[in-house]
C-alpha positions as a Markdown table, in Angstrom:
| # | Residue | x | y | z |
|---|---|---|---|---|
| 1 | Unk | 2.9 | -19.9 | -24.3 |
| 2 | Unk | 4.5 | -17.5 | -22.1 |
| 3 | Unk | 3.5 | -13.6 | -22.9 |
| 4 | Unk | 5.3 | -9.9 | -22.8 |
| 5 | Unk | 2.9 | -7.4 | -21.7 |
| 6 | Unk | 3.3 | -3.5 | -21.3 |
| 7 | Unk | 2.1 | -1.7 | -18.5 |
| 8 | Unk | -0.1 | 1.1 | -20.5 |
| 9 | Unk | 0.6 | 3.9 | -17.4 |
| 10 | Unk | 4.4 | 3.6 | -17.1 |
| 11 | Unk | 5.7 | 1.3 | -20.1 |
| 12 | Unk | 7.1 | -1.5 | -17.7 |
| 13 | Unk | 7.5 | -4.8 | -18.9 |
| 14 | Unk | 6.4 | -7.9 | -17.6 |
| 15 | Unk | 6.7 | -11.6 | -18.2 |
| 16 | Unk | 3.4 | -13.5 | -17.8 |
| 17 | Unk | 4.7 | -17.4 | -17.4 |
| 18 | Unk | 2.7 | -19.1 | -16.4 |
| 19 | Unk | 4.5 | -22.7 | -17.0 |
| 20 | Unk | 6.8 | -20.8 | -14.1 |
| 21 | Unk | 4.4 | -22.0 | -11.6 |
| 22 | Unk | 5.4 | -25.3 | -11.7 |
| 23 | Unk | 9.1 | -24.3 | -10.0 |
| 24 | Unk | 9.5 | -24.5 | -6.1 |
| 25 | Unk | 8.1 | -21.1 | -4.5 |
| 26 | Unk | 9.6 | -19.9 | -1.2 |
| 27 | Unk | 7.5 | -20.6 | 1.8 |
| 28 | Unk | 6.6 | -18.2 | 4.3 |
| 29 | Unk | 6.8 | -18.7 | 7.8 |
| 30 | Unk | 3.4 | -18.9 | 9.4 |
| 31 | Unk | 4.6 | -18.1 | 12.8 |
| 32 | Unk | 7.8 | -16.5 | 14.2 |
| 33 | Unk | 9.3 | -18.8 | 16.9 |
| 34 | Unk | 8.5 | -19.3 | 20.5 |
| 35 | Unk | 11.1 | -17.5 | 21.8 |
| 36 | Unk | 10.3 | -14.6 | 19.3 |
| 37 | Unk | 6.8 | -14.7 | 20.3 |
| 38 | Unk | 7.5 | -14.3 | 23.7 |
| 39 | Unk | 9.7 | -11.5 | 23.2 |
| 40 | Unk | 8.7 | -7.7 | 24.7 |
| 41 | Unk | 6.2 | -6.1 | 22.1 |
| 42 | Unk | 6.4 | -2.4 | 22.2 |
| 43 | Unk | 3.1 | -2.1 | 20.5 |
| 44 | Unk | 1.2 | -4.2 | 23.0 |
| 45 | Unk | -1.0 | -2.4 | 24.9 |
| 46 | Unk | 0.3 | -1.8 | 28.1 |
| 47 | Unk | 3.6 | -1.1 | 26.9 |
| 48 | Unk | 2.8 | 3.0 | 25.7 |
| 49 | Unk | 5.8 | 4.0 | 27.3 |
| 50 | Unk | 8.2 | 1.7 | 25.5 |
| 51 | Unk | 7.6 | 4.3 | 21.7 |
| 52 | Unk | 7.6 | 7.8 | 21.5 |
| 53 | Unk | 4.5 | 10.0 | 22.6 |
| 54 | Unk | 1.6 | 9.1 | 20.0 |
| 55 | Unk | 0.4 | 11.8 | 17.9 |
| 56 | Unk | -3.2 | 10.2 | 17.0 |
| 57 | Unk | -5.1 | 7.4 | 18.8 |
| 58 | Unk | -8.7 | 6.3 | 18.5 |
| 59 | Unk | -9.9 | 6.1 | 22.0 |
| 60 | Unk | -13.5 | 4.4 | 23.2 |
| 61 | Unk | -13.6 | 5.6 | 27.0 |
| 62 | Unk | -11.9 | 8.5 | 26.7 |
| 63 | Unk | -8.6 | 7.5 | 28.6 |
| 64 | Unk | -5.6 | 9.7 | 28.6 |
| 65 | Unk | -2.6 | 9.7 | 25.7 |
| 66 | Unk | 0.2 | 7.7 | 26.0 |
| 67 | Unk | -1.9 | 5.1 | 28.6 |
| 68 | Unk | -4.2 | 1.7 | 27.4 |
| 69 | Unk | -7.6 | 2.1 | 26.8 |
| 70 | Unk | -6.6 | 2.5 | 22.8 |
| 71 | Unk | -7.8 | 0.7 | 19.4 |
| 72 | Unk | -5.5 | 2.4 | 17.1 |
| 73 | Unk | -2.4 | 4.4 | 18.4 |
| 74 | Unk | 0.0 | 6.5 | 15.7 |
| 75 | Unk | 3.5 | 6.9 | 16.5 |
| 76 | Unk | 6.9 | 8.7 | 15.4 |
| 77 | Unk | 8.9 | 5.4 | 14.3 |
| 78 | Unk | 12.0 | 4.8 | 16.8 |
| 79 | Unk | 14.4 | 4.7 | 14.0 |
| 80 | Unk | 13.1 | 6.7 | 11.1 |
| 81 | Unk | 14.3 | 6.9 | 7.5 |
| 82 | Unk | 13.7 | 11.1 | 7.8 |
| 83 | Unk | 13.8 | 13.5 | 10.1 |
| 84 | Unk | 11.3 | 16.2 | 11.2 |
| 85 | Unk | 13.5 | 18.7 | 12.1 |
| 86 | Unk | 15.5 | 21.3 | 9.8 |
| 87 | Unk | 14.6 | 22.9 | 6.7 |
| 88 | Unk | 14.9 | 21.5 | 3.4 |
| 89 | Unk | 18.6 | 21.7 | 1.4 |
| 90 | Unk | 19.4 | 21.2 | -2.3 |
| 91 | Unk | 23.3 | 20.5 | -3.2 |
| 92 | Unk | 24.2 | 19.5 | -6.5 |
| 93 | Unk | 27.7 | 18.6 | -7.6 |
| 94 | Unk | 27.7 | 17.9 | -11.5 |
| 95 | Unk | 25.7 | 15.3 | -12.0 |
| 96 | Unk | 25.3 | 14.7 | -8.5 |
| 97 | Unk | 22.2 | 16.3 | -6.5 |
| 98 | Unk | 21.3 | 15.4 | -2.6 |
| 99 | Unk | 18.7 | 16.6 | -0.7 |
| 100 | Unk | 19.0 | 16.5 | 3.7 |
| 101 | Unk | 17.2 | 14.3 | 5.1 |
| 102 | Unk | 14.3 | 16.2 | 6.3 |
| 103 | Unk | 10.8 | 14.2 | 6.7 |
| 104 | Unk | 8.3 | 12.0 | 8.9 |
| 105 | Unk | 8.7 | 8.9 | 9.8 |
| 106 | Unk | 5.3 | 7.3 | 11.5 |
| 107 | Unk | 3.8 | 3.9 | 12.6 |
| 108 | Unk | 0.0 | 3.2 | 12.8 |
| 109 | Unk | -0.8 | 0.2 | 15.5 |
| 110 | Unk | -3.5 | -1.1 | 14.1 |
| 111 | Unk | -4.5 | -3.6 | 17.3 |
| 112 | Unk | -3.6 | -2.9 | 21.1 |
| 113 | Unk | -3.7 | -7.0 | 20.7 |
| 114 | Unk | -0.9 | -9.3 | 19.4 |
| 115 | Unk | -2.6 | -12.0 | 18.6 |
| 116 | Unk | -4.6 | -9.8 | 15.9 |
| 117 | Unk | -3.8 | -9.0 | 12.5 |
| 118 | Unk | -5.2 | -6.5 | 9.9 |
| 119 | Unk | -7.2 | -8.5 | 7.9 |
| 120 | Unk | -9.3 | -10.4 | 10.4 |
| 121 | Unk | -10.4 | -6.9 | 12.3 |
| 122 | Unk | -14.1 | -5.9 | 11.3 |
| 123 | Unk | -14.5 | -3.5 | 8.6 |
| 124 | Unk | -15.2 | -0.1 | 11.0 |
| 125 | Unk | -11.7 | -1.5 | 12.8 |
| 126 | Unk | -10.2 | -1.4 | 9.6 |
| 127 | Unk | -11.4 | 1.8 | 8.1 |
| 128 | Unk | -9.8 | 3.2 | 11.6 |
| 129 | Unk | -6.4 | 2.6 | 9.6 |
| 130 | Unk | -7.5 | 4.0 | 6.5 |
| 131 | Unk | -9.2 | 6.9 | 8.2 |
| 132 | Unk | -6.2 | 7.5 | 10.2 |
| 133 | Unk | -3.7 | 7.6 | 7.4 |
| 134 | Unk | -5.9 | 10.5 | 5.7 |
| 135 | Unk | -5.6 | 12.6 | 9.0 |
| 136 | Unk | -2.0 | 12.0 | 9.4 |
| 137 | Unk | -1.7 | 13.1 | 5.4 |
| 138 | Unk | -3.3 | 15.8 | 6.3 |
| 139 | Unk | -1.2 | 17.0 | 8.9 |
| 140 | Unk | 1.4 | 16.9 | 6.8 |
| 141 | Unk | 0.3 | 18.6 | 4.2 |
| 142 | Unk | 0.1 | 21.8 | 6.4 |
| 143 | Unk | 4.0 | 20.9 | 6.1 |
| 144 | Unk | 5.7 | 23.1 | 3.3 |
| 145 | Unk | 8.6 | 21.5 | 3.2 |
| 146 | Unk | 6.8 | 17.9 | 2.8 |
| 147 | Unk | 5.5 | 17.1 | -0.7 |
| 148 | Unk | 5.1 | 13.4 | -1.4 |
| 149 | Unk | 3.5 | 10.5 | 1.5 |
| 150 | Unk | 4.2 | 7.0 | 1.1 |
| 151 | Unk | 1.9 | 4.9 | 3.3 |
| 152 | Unk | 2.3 | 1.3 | 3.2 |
| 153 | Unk | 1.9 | -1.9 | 5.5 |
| 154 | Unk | 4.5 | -4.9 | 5.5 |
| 155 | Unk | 3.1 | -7.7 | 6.8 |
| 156 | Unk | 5.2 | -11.2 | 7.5 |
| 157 | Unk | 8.6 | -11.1 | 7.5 |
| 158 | Unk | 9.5 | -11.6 | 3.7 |
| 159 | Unk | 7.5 | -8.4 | 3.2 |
| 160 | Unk | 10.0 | -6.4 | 5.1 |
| 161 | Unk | 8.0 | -6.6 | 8.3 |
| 162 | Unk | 10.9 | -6.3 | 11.5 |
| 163 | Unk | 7.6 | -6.7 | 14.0 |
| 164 | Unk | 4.7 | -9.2 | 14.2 |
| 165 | Unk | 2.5 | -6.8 | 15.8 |
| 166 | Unk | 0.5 | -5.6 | 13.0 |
| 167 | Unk | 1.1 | -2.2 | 12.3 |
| 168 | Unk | 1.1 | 0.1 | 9.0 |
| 169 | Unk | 3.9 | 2.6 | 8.4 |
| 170 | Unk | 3.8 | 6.4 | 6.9 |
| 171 | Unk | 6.9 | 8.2 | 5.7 |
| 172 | Unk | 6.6 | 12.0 | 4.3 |
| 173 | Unk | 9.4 | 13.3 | 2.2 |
| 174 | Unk | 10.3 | 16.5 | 0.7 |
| 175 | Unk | 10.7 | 14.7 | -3.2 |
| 176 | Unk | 7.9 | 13.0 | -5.3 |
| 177 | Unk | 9.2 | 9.3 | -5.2 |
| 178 | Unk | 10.1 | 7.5 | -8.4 |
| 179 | Unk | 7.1 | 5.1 | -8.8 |
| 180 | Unk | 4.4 | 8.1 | -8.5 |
| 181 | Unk | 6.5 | 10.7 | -10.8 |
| 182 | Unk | 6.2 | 7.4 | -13.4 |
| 183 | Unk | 2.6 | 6.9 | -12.9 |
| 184 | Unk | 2.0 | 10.8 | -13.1 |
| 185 | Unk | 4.0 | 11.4 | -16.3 |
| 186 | Unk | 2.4 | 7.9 | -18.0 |
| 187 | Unk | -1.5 | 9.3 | -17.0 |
| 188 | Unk | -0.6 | 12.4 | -18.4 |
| 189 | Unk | 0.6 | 10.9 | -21.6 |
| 190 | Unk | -2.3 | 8.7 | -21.4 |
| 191 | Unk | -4.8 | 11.4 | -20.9 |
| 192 | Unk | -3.2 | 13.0 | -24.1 |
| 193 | Unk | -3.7 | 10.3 | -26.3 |
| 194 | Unk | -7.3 | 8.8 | -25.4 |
| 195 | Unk | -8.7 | 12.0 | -23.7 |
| 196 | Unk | -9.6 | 10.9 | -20.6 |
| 197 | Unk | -7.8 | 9.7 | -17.2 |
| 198 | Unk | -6.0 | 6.3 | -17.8 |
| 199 | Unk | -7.6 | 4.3 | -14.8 |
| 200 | Unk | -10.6 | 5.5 | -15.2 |
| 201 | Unk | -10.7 | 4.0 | -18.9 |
| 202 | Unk | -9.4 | 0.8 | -17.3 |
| 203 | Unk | -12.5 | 0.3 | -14.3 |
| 204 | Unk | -15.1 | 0.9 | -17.4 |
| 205 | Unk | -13.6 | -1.1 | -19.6 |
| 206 | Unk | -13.1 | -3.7 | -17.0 |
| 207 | Unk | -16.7 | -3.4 | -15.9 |
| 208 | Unk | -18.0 | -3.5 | -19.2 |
| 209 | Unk | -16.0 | -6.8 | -20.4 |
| 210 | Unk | -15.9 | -8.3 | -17.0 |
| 211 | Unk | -12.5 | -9.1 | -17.4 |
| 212 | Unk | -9.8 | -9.3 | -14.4 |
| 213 | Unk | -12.6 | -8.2 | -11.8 |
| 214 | Unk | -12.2 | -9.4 | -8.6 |
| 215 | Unk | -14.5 | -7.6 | -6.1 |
| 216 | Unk | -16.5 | -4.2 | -6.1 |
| 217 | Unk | -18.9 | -1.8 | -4.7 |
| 218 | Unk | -20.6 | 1.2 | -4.4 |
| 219 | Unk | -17.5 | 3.5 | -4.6 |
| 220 | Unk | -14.6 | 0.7 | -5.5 |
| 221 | Unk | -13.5 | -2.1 | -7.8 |
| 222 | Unk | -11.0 | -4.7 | -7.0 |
| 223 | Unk | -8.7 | -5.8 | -10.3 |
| 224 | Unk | -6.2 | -8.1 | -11.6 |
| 225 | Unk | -3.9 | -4.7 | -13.5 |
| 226 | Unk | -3.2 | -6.0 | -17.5 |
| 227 | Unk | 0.6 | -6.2 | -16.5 |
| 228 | Unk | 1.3 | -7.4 | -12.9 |
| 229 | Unk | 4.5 | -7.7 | -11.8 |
| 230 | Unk | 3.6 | -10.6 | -9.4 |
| 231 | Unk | 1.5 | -13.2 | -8.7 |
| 232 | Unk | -2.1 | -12.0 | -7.2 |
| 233 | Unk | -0.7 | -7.9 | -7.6 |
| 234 | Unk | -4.5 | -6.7 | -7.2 |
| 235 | Unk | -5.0 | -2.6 | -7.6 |
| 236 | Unk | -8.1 | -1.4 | -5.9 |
| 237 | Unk | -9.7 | 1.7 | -7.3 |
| 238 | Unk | -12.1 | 4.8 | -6.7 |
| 239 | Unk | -15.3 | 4.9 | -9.4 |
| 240 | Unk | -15.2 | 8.3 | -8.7 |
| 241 | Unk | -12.1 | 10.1 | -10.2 |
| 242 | Unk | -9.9 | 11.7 | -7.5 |
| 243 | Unk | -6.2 | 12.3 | -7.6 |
| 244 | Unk | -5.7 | 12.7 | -4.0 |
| 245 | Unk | -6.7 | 10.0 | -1.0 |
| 246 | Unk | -6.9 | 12.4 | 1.6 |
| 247 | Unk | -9.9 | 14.0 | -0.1 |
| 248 | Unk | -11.6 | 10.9 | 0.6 |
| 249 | Unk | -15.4 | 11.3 | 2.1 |
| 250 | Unk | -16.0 | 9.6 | 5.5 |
| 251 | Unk | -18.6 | 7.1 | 3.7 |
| 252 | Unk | -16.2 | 6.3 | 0.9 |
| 253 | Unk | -13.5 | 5.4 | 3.8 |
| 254 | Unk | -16.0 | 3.1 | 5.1 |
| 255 | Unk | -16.5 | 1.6 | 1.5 |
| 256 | Unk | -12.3 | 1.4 | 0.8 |
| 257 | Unk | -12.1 | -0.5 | 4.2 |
| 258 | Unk | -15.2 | -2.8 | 2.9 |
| 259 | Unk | -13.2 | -4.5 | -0.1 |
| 260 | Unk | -10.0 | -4.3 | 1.0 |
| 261 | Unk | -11.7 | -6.4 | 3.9 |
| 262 | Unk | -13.0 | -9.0 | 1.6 |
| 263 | Unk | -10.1 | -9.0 | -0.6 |
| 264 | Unk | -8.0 | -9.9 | 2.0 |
| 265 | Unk | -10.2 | -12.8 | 3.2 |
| 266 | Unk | -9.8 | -14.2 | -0.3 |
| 267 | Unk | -6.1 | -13.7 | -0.6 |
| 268 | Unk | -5.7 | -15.2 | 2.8 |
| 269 | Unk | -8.5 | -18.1 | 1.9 |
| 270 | Unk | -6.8 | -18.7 | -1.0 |
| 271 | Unk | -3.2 | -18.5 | -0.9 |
| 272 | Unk | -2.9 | -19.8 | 2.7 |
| 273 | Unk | -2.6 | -16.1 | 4.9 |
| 274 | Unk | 0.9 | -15.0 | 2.8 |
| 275 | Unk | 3.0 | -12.1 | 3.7 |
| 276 | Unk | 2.0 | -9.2 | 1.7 |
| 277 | Unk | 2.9 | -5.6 | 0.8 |
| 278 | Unk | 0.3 | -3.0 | 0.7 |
| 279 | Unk | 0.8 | 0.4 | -0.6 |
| 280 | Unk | -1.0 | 3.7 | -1.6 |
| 281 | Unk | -0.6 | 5.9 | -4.2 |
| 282 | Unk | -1.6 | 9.0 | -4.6 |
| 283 | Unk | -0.6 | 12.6 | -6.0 |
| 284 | Unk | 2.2 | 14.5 | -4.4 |
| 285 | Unk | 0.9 | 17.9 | -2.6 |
| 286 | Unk | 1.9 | 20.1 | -5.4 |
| 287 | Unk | 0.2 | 18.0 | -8.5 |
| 288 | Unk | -1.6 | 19.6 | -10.8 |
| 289 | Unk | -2.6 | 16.4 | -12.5 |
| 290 | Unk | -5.5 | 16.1 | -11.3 |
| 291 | Unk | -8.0 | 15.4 | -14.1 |
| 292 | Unk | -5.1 | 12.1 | -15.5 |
| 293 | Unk | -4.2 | 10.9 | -12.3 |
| 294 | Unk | -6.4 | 8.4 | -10.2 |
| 295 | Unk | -4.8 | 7.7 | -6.7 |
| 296 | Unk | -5.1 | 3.5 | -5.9 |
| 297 | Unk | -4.4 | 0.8 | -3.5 |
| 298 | Unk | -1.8 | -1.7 | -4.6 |
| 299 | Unk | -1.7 | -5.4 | -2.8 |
| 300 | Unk | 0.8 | -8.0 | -3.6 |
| 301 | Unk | 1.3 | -11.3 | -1.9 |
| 302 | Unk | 4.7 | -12.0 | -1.5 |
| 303 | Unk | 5.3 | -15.6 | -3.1 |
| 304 | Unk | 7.9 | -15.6 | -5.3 |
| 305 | Unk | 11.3 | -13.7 | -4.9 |
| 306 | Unk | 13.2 | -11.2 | -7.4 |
| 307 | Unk | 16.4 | -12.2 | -8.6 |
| 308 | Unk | 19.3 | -11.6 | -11.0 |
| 309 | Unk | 16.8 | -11.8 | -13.9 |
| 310 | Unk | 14.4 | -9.0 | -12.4 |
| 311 | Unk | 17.3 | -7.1 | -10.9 |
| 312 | Unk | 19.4 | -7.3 | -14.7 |
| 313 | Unk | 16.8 | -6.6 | -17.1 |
| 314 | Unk | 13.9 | -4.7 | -15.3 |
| 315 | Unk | 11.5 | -7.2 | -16.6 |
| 316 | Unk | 9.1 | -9.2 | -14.1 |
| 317 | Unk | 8.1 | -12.3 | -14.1 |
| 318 | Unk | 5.1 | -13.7 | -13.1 |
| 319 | Unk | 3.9 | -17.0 | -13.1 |
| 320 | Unk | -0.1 | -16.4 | -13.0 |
| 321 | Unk | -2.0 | -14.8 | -15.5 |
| 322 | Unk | -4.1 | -12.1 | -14.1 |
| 323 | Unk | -7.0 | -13.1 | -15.6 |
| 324 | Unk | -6.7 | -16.7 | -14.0 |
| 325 | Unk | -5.8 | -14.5 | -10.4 |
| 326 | Unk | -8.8 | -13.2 | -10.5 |
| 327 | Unk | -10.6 | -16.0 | -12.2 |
| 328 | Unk | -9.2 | -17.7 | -8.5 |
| 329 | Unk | -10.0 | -15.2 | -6.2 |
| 330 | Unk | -13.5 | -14.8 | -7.8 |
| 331 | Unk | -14.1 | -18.2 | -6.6 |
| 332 | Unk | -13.1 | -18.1 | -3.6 |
């Protein structure tokens, strides 16, 4: 019997159907084509010249900037969503309000290789991108104009993913984006009613039932959220409270890059190496939520599509149960 359940953070609705499963899913495609493959790569190493100057790389023997000799390289993206330049300008026209578009716009290479993807680096090549996104973050928190980071990876091409080299992306903005002003107001609400911060209620309860928990470790837990919107959606989690990533510890980056590691070798084990979508979330500069809101990793396999339904309604559905996810990834 197919279920409605309610996101307790922001109230969203989903769909858990799980006689859905049985409909044709859209296959990904496990390699781009020949003549794509052999296609110039900017990101290859050797090719420095082909983006704009880097403004971080992770260097082994000390080579210069801008040359090979790299293991992780962070760019300016060649066609950005914002700009660095000019200052930040409100305009509002009724009910109308625009804001320029003033921001960063950045790519982390992951691999001078491009035959190598994220998920089968070793873990101290993998906290290199986590470690790298807190410095960038950072950096652009010195910004006052910049109040919100998005930093997310698309990987495959029905994730959104223009490149096959695998890369992560980073884009600063002067606003608090619509998904984390959601998740900010729910945890506060939240922390109202039960006295204590949302997500850390869910990881203890969680723990203590063993229900929907897929991985953990010292410092993180991997889990299958009450209310996913899609199939596999997997939120990984600090024990320790903390609203901001950036604050992370080195040792703790070393311990985020651990599971996500394994978690990925699951997914990938499991569901046949799909496209995904990673994300993180975390408090805006200016937050002063800091004791309700919990900053997180989000993961989601890309296997099903949204469509009028989804689009229409706002509703999700999902045809796996997230207790049989992570029943499934358990296993693996």
């Amino acid at each position: 019997m197919p279920e409605l359940r309610k996101d307790p953070v922001v109230d969203r609705w989903v769909i858990i159907s799980e006689e859905r499963a049985a409909r044709p899913m859209s296959k990904w495609v496990k390699a781009r084509n020949a003549a794509e493959e052999e296609a110039f790569c900017p990101f290859c190493e050797g090719n420095e010249e082909s983006t704009p100057p880097e403004v971080l790389s992770f260097r082994d023997d000390g080579s210069q900037a801008d040359k090979p000799g790299w293991r992780l390289r962070a760019v300016p993206n060649k066609f950005p969503a914002l700009r660095w330049d000019g200052d930040v300008k409100i305009e509002t026209d009724g009910v109308y309000e625009k804001v320029n578009g003033v921001g960063v716009h950045e790519v982390i290479i992951e691999t001078p290789r491009h035959d190598e993807q994220l998920a089968c680096l070793p873990t101290e090549r993998m906290a290199d991108l986590f470690r790298a996104a807190r410095m960038r973050i950072l950096e652009f928190k010195r910004d006052k104009r910049l109040n919100c980071v998005q930093f997310f990876k698309n990987h495959g091409p029905e994730s959104g993913a223009s490149l096959n080299h695998s890369h992560s992306q980073i884009i600063a903005m002067p606003v608090a984006s619509k998904h984390i002003k959601e998740e900010i107001y729910g945890s506060r609400r939240c922390y109202i009613e039960i006295g204590k911060c949302v997500y850390c209620d869910i990881i203890d309860k969680s723990l203590a039932r063993g229900e929907r928990i897929i991985l953990e470790n010292a410092d993180f837990v991997a889990i299958a959220p009450f209310a996913p919107r899609f199939a596999y959606e997997t939120l990984i989690l600090p024990k320790e409270h903390s609203h901001r990533f950036e604050e992370i510890e080195d040792d703790a980056v070393d311990s985020l890059a651990e599971i996500f590691g394994e978690l990925m070798k699951r997914v990938n084990a499991l569901l046949d190496s799909p496209p995904y979508n990673m994300m993180l979330h975390t408090a805006p500069f200016d937050s002063a939520n800091g004791e309700s809101y919990h900053w997180h990793v989000e993961l989601m396999p890309v296997l099903t599509r949204v469509a009028g339904f989804e689009w229409g309604s706002g509703f999700h559905i999902n045809p796996v149960a997230p207790e049989e996810a992570a029943r499934l990834l358990r296993k693996v």
